[in-house]
KETORNU-604686 format. One line per field, with one value per residue (C-alpha): residue number from 1; x, y, z. Coordinates in steps of 0.2 Angstrom, whole numbers, plus 5000, padded with zeros to 4 digits. Layout:
<pts>
k: NUM / ...
px: X / ...
py: Y / ...
pz: Z / ...
</pts>
This chain:
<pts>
k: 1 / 2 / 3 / 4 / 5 / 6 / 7 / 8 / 9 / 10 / 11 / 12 / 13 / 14 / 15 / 16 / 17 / 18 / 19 / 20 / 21 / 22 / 23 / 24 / 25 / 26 / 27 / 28 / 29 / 30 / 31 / 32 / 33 / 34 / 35 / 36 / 37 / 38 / 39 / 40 / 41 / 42 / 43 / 44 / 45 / 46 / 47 / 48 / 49 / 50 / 51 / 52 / 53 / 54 / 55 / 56 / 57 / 58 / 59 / 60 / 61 / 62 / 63 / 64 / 65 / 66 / 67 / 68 / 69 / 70 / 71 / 72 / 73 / 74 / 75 / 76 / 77 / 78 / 79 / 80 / 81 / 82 / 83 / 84 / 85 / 86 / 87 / 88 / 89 / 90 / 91 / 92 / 93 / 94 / 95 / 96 / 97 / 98 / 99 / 100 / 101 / 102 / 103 / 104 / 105 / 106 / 107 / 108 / 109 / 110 / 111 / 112 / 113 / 114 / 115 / 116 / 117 / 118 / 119 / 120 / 121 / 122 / 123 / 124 / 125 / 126 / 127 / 128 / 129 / 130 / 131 / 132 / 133 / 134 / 135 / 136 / 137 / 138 / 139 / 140 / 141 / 142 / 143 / 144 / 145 / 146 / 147 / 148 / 149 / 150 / 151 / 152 / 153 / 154 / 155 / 156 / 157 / 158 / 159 / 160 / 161 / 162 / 163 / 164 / 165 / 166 / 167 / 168 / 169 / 170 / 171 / 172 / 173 / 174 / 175 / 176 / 177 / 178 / 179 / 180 / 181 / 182 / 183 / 184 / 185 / 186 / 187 / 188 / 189 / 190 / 191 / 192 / 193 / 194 / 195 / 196 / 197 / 198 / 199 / 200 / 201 / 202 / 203 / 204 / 205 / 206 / 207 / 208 / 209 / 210 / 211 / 212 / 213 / 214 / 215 / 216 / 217 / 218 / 219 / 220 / 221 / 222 / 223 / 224 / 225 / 226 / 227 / 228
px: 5046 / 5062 / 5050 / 5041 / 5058 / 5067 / 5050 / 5051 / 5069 / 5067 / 5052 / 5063 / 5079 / 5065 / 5058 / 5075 / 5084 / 5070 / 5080 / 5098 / 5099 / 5088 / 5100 / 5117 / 5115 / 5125 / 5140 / 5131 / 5117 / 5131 / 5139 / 5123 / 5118 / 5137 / 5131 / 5115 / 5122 / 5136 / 5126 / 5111 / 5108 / 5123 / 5137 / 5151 / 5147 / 5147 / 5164 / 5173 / 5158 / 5151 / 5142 / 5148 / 5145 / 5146 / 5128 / 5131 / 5141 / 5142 / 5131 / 5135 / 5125 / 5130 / 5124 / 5121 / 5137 / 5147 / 5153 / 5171 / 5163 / 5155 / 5173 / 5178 / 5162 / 5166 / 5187 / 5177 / 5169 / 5153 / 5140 / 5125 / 5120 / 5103 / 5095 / 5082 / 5080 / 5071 / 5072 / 5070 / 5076 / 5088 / 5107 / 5110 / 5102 / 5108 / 5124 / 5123 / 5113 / 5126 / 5142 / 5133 / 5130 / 5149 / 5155 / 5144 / 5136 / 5116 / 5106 / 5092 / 5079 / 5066 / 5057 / 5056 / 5052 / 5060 / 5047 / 5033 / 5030 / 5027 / 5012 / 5011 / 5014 / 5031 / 5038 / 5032 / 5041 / 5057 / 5058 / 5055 / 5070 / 5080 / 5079 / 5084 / 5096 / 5113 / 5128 / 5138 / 5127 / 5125 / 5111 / 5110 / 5098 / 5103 / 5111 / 5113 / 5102 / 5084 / 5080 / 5097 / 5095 / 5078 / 5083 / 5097 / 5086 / 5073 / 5088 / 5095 / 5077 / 5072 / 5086 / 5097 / 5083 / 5092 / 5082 / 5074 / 5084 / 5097 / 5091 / 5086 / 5103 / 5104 / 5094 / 5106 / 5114 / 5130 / 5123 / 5115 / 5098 / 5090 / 5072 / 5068 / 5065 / 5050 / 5063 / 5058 / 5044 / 5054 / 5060 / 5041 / 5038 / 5051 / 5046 / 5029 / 5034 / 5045 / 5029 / 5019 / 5034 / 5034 / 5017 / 5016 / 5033 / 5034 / 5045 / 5045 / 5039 / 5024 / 5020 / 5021 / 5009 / 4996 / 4998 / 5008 / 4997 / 5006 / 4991 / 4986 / 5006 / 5009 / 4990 / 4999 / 5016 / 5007 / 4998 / 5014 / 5026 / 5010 / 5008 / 5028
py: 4134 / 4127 / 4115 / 4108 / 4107 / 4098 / 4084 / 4082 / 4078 / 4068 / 4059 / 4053 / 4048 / 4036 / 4028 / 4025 / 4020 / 4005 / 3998 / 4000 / 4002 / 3989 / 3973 / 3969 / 3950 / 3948 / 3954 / 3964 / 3971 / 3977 / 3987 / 3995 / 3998 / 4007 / 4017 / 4022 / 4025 / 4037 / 4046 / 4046 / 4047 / 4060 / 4049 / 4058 / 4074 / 4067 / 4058 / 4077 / 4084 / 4073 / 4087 / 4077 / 4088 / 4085 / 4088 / 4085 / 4072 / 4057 / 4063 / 4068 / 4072 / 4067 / 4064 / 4047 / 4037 / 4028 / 4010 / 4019 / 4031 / 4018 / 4011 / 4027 / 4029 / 4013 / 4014 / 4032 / 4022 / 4024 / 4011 / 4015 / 4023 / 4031 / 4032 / 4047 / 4040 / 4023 / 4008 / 4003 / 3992 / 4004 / 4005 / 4018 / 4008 / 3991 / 3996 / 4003 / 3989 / 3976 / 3986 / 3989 / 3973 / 3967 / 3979 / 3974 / 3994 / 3994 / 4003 / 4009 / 4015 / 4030 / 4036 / 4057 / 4069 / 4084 / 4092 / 4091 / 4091 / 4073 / 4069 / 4070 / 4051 / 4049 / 4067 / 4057 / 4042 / 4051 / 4056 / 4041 / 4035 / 4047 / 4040 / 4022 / 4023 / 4018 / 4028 / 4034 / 4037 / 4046 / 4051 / 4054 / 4058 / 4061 / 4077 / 4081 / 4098 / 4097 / 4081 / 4077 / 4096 / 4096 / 4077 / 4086 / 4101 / 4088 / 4080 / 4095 / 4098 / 4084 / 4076 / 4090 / 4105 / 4117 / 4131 / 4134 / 4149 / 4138 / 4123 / 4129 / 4134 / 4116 / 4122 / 4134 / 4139 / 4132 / 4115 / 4117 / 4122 / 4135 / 4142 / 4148 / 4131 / 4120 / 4116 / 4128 / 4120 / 4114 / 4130 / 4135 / 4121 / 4125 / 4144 / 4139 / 4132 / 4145 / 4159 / 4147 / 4143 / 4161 / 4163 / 4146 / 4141 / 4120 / 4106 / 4101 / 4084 / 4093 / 4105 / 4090 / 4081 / 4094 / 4111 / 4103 / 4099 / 4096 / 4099 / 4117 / 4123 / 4117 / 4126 / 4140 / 4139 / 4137 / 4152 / 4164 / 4157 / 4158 / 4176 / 4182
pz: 4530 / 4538 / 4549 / 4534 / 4523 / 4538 / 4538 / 4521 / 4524 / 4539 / 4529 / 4516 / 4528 / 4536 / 4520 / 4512 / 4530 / 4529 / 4515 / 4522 / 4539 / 4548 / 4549 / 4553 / 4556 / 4537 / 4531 / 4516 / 4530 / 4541 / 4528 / 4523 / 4541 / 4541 / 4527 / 4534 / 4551 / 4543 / 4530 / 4532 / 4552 / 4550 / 4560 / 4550 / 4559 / 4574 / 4573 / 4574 / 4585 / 4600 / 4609 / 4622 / 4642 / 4660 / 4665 / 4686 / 4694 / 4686 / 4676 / 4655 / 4640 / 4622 / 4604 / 4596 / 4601 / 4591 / 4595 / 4597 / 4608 / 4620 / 4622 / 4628 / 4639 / 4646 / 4650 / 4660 / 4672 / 4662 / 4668 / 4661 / 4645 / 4644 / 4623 / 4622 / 4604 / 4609 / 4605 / 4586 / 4571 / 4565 / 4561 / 4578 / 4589 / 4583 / 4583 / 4601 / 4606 / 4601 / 4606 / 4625 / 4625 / 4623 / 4634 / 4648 / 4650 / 4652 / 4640 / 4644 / 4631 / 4633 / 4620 / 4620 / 4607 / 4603 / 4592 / 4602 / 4621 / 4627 / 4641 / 4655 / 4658 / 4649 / 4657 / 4675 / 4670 / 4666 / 4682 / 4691 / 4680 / 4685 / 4702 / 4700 / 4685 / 4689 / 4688 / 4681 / 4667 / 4648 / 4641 / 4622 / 4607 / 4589 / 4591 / 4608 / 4608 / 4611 / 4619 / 4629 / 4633 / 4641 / 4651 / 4658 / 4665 / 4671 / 4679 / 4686 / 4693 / 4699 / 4705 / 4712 / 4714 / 4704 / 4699 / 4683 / 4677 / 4677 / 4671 / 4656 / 4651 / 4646 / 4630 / 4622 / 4606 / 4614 / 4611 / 4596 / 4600 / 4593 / 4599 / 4586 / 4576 / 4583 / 4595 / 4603 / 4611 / 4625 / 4629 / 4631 / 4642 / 4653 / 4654 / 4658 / 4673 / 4675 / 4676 / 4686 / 4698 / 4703 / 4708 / 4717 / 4720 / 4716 / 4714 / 4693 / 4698 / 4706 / 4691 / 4680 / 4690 / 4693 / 4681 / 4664 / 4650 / 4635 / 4623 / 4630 / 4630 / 4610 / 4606 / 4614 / 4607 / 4589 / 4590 / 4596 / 4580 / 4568 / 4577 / 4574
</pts>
């Protein structure tokens, strides 16, 4: 019920964003994108909460920055900020576009979900991103939880072959994930290469490229929350 109340939500704060968050070329678009950026993308919360970690060195997760916050990121030595959200026309992005921009940082923009499990095409080219960005570097979604959380286990994976047990700690209650929403997805993911990594030990980049296959792990994730 939460899921299909949360859409419903989300569906609304799409439609009516259209009309107030897609310009801030004119004085009267900027302050309407401000608007939309603080009420309705939910930048209020996240001036008091920035659910902002150090994921490895030079290395950090956060939510959606503010243009206040990518000061701070830059006077940190910050060089690159990575947006999980992807690129779009609307007032988070525009604003971090424009204030990157200024400050001389590169954004770099991926598109990942945190709902559903991405294929096996985006998950590759994460990686291979995770190769060449430059550091230091922030990655960031909306909130911090769900798709910051499982970049930074991929990371920690990939990049620095930390095991599994660990890396998934970076989908936790302490950031605002919670497994038991549709969330939890990425936790299934993760513990699906977890079983198979046992049996026949692999790197992540490896089980992506061979074993993962996004639509047989949601069939399967749907039919254990339609079963508890």
């Amino acid at each position: 019920m939460f899921d299909k109340l949360n859409a419903k939500i989300k569906d609304w704060e799409r439609a009516l964003g259209q009309s107030l968050g897609t310009d801030i070329s004119t004085p009267r678009g900027r302050r309407r994108a401000i608007w939309h950026f603080h009420l309705l993308d939910h930048g209020f919360l996240r001036a008091l909460w920035s659910n902002f970690f150090q994921v490895a060195p030079g290395v950090w997760r956060s939510n959606q920055p503010s243009p206040r916050r990518l000061r701070k990121f830059k006077k940190m030595g910050i060089r690159t900020v990575l947006n999980l959200r992807g690129a779009n026309n609307m007032s988070p992005y525009l604003f971090e576009e424009e204030t990157c921009r200024e400050l001389g940082l590169e954004l770099v923009n991926f598109g990942f979900q945190a709902r559903h499990l991405c294929s096996r095409q985006v998950v590759l080219g994460l990686l291979d991103l995770f190769e060449t960005i430059e550091r230091p570097f922030v990655m960031h979604c909306k909130s911090g939880a769900d798709r910051a959380g499982l970049a930074s286990a991929l990371y920690l994976m990939h990049i620095h072959g930390v095991p599994v047990e660990r890396a998934k700690r970076q989908l936790s209650i302490r950031f605002i994930h919670f497994r038991s929403f549709q969330t939890g997805i990425l936790d299934h993911m993760l513990e699906a290469y977890e079983r198979d990594n046992k049996v026949t030990p692999m790197p992540i980049r490896e089980w992506i490229a061979t074993r993962y296959d996004h639509v047989a792990l949601t069939r399967e994730f749907e039919s254990k929350r339609a079963r508890s």
